[in-house]
C-alpha positions as a Markdown table, in Angstrom:
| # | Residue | x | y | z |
|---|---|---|---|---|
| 1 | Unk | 108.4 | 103.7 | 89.3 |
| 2 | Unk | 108.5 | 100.1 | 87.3 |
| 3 | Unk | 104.8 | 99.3 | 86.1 |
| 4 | Unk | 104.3 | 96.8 | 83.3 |
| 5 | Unk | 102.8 | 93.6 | 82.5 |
| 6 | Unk | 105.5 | 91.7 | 84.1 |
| 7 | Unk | 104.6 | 93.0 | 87.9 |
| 8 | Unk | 101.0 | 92.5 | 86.9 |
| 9 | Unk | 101.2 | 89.0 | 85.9 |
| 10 | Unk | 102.7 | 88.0 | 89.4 |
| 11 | Unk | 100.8 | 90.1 | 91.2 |
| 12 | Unk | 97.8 | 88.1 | 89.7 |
| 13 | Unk | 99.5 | 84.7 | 90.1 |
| 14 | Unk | 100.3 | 85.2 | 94.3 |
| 15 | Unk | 96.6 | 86.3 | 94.3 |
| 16 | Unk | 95.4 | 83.1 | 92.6 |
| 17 | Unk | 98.1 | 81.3 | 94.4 |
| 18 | Unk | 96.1 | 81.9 | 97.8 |
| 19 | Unk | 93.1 | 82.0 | 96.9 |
| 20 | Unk | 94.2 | 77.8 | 95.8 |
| 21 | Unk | 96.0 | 77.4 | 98.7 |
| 22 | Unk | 93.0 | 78.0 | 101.4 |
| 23 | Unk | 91.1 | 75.7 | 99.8 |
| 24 | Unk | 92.2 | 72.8 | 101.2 |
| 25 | Unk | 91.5 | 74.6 | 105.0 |
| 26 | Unk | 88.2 | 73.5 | 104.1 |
| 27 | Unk | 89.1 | 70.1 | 104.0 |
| 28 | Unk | 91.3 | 69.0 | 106.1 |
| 29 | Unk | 92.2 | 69.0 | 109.8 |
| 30 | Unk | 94.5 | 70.8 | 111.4 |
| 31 | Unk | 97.7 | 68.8 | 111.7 |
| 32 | Unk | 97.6 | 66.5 | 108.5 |
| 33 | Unk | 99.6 | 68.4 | 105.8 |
| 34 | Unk | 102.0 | 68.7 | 108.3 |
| 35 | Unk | 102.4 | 65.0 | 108.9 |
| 36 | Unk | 102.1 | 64.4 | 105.1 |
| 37 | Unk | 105.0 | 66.5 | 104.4 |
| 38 | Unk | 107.4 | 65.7 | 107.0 |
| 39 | Unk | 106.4 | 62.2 | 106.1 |
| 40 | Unk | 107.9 | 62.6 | 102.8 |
| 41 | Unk | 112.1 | 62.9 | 104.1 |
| 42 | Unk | 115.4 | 62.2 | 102.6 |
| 43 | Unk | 118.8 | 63.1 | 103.8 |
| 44 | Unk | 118.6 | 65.0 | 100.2 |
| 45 | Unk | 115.2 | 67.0 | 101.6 |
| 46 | Unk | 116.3 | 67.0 | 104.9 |
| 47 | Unk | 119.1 | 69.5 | 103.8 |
| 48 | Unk | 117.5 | 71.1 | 101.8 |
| 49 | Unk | 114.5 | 72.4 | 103.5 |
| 50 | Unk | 117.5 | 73.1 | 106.2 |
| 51 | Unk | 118.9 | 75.7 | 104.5 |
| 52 | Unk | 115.9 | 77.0 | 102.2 |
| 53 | Unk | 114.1 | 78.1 | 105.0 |
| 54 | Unk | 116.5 | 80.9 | 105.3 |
| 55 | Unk | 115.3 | 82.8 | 102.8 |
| 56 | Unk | 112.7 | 83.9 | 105.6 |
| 57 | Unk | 115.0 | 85.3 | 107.6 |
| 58 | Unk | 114.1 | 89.1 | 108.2 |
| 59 | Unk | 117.8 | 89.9 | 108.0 |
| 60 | Unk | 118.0 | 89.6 | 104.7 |
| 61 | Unk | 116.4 | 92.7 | 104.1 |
| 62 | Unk | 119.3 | 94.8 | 105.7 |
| 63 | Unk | 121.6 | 94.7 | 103.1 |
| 64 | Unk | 119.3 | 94.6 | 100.4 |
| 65 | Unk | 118.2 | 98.1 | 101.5 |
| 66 | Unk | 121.6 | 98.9 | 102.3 |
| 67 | Unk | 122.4 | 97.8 | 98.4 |
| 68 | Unk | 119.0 | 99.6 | 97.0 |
| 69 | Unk | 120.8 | 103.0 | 98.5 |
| 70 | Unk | 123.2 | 102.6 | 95.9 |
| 71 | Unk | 120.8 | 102.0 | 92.9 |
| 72 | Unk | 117.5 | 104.3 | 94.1 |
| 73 | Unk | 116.4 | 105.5 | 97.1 |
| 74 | Unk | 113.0 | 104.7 | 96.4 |
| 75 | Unk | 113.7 | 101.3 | 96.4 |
| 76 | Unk | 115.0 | 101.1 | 99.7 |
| 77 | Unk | 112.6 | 103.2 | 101.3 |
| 78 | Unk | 109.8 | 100.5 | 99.7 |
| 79 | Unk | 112.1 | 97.5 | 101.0 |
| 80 | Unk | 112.5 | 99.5 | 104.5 |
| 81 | Unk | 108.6 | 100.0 | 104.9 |
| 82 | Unk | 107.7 | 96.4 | 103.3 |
| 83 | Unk | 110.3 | 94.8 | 106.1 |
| 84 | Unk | 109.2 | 97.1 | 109.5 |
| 85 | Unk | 105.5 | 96.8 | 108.7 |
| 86 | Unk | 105.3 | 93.2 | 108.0 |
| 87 | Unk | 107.1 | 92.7 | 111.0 |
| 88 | Unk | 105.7 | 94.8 | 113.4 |
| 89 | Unk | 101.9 | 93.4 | 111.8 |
| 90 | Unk | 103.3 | 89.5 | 112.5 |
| 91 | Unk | 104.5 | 90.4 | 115.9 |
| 92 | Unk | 101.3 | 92.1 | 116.9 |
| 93 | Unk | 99.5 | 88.4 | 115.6 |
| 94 | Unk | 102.4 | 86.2 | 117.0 |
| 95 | Unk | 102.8 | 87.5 | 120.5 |
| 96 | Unk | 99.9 | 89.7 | 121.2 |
| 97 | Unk | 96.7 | 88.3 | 119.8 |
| 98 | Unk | 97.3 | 84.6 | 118.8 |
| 99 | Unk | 99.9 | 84.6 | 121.5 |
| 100 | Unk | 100.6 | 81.1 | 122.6 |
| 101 | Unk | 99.4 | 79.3 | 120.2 |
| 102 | Unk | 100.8 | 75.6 | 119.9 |
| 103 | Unk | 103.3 | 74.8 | 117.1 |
| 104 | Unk | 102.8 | 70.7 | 116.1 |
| 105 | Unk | 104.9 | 69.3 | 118.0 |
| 106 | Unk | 103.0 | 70.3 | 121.3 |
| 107 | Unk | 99.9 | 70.0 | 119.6 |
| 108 | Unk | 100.5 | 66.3 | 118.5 |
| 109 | Unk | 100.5 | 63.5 | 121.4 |
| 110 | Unk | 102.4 | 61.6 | 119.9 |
| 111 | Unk | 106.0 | 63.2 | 118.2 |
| 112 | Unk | 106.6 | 59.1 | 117.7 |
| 113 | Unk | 105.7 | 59.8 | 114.2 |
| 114 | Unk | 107.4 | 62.5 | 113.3 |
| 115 | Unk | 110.1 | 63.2 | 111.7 |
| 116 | Unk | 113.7 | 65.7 | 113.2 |
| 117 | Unk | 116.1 | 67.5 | 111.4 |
| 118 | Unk | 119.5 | 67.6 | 112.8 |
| 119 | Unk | 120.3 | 71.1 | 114.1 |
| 120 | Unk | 117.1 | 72.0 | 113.9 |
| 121 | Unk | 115.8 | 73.8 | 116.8 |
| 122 | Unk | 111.7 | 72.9 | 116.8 |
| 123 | Unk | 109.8 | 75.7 | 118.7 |
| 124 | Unk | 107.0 | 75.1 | 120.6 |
| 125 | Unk | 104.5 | 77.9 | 120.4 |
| 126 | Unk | 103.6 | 81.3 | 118.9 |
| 127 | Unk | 102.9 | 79.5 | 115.9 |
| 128 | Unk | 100.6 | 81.4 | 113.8 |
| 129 | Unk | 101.0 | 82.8 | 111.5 |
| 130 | Unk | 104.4 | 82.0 | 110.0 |
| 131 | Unk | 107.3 | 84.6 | 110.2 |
| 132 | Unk | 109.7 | 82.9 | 107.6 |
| 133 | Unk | 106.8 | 82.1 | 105.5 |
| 134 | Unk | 105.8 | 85.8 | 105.7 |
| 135 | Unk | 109.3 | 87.5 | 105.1 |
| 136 | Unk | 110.1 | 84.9 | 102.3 |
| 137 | Unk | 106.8 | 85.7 | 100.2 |
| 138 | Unk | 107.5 | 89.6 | 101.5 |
| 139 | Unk | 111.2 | 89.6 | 99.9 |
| 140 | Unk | 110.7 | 87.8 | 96.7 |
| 141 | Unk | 107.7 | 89.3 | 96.0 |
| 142 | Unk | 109.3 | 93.2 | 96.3 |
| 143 | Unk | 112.6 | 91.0 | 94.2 |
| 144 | Unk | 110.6 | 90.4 | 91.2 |
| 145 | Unk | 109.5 | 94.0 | 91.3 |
| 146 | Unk | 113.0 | 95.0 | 91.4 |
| 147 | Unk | 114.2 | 92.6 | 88.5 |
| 148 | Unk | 111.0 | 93.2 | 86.7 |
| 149 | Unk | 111.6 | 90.2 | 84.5 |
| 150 | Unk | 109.6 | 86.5 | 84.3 |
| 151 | Unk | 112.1 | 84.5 | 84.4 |
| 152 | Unk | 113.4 | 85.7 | 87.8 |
| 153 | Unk | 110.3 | 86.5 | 89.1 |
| 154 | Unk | 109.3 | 82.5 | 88.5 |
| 155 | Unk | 112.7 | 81.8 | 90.2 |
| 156 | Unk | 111.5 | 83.9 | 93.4 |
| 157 | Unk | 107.8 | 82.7 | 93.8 |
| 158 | Unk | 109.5 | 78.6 | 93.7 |
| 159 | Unk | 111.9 | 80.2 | 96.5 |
| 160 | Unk | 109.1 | 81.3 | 98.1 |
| 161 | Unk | 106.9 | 78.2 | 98.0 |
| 162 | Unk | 109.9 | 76.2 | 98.9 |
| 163 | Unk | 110.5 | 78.4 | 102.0 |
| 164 | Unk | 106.8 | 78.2 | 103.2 |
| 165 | Unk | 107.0 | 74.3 | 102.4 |
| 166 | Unk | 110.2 | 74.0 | 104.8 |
| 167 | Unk | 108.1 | 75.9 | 107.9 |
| 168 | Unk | 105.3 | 72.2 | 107.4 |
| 169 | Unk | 108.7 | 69.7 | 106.6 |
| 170 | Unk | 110.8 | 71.4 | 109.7 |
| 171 | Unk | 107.9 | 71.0 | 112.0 |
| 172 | Unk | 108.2 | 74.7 | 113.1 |
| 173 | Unk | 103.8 | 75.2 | 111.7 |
| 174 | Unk | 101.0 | 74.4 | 110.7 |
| 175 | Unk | 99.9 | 74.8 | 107.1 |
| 176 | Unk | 97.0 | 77.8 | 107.7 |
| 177 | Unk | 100.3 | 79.1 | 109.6 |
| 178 | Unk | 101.9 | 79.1 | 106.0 |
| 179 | Unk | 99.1 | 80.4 | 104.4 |
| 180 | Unk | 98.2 | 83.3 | 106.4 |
| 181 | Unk | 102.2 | 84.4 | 106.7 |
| 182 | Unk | 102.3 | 84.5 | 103.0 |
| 183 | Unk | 99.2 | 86.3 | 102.2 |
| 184 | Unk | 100.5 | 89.1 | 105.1 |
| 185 | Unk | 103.8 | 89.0 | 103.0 |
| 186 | Unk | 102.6 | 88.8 | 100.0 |
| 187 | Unk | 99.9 | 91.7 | 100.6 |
| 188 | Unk | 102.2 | 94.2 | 102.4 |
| 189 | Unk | 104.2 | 94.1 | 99.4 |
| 190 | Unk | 101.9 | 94.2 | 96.6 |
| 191 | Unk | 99.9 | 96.9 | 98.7 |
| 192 | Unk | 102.9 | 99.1 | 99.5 |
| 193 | Unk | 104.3 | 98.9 | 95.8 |
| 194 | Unk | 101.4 | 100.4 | 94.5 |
| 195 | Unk | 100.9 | 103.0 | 96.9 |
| 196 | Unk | 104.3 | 104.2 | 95.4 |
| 197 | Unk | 103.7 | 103.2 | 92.2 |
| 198 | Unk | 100.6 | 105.5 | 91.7 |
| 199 | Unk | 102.4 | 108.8 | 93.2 |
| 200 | Unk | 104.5 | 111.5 | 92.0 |
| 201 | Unk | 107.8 | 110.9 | 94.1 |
| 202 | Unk | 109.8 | 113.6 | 95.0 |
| 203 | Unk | 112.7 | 114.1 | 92.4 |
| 204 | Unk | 115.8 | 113.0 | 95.5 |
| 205 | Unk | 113.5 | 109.8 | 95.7 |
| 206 | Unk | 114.8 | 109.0 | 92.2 |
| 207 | Unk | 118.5 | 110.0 | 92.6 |
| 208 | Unk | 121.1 | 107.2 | 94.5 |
| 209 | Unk | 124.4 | 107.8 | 96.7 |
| 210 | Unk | 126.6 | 109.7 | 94.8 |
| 211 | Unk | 124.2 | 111.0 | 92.2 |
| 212 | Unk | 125.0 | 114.9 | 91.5 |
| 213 | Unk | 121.8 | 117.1 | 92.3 |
């Protein structure tokens, strides 16, 4: 397994990255980062937040597992675990304990103020915590681990951010929605990368389709 001072550094940086971010949950009520940053549109942000927040789509894991066959089955048993546990811990929040619970635009009386994307389909509950937020931080997280390098790892973690930005400037949560999705992803990753990293894998976990045992 990969273990240098590259997948330390960003391990440390999501760390201090949340431990910023819930700051502000102090602060501020419930509602008003929302409003702040779906106050701040453009046709230019409009599209982009659009289309960004796709990189939280659980999908996307498929055919990088599918890929990760090809280069080491270790990998894509750590992307497989990574994308069943964070899912099956986000539906266990979203639908069975914080079931329910009010996405802004039924917790705000008046939508007046707010701003709609075109196409975009706002929900109106199960809102905490954030899915896309949670897969996006997940799947770049376990990508810089895989490209092991700082300059794409810097690339992922702004992808990341940008895709927990678009859940607040789409409407679709609330920012402690954000932040909790992106510690689970964030955590499930970090934790099940070092679970493997710190064990003697089986030599077939090291070989790849078509490698000649």
């Amino acid at each position: 397994m990969k273990n240098n001072n590259t997948i330390q550094l960003f391990n440390t940086i999501y760390i201090v990255l949340f431990l910023i971010v819930l700051l502000p949950l102090l602060f501020i009520e419930k509602g008003e980062i929302v409003i702040l940053i779906n106050s701040v549109n453009t046709p230019t942000t409009d599209l982009f937040f659009k289309y960004v927040t796709y990189i939280g789509d659980g999908i996307l894991f498929v055919p990088l597992i599918l890929g990760l066959l090809f280069v080491r089955y270790s990998y894509a048993i750590i992307g497989a675990i990574i994308a069943v546990s964070h899912g099956l811990l986000l539906s266990l929040l979203k639908k069975v304990i914080f079931k329910g619970a009010p996405r802004p635009t039924a917790f705000f009386e008046d939508t007046s103020m707010l701003h709609f994307i075109e196409g975009v389909k706002v929900h109106t509950s199960n809102s905490f915590p954030s899915g896309h937020t949670a897969t996006a931080f997940a799947f770049c997280l376990f990508l810089t681990y895989l490209f092991n390098k700082k300059s794409w790892g810097t690339l992922f973690l702004f992808l990341a951010i940008m895709a927990g930005l678009s859940r607040l400037y789409l409407l679709q949560h609330f920012y402690i929605d954000v932040v909790v999705g992106g510690l689970i992803g964030s955590g499930v990753s970090i934790i099940t990368w070092k679970i493997f990293e710190t064990k003697n894998l089986p030599n077939w976990m090291n070989k790849k389709i078509g490698s000649t045992y």
